[in-house]
Phi, psi and omega in degrees: 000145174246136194269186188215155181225133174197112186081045163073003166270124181253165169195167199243160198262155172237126187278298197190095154358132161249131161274154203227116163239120173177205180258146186221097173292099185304096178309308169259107151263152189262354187099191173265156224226131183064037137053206204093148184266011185281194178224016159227134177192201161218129202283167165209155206222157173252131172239198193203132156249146163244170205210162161265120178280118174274063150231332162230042156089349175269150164295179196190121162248159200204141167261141185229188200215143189223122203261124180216112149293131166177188179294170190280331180277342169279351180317162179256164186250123215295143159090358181246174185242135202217130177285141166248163196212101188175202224232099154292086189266127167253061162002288170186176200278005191274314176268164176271138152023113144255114175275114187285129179255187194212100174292002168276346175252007212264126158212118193281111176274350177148173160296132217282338192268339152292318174282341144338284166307317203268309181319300171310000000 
């Protein structure tokens, strides 16, 4: 990323999203984000992406936050495994990842402790 300074505040430019499709164990859902009694909005949830850390060869999960609009009965659910589609922005290091989804692509692939299970 590249940062820029101006009056001694630097802040970093976000260059390019990584697009992402794959499965996602919903840990959390966090609610709908600016709350409200409506029944469309945008949820937001705790995941996980892995990864291989190459300086030593291990896998690694990072926790990120995955953001998806839709209805209050398409929300995702905790604790299910789900295909995703969407945009990773990683802001800076203080906050985690967020992945924006595209809820037109959302698929419940099953229970997190059965797609687990079939991995191992």
């Amino acid at each position: 990323m590249q940062t820029k300074s101006n009056n001694a505040v630097a802040f970093r430019r976000i260059c390019h999203p990584a697009t992402l499709h794959g499965p996602f164990d919903i840990i959390a859902s966090l609610g709908q984000i600016g709350g409200g009694d409506t029944t469309y909005g945008q949820f937001q949830y705790d995941t996980t992406i892995g990864f291989t850390d190459p300086t030593h060869g291990n896998e690694t999960n990072i926790m990120i936050k995955a953001n998806c609009y839709g209805s209050v009965p398409s929300a995702l659910q905790a604790d299910k495994v789900y295909i995703l589609h969407g945009r990773l922005i990683a802001r800076n290091e203080d906050a985690p990842p967020v992945l924006f989804c595209e809820q037109e692509v959302t698929l419940n692939i099953g229970d997190s402790s059965t797609y687990i299970y079939l991995i191992c």
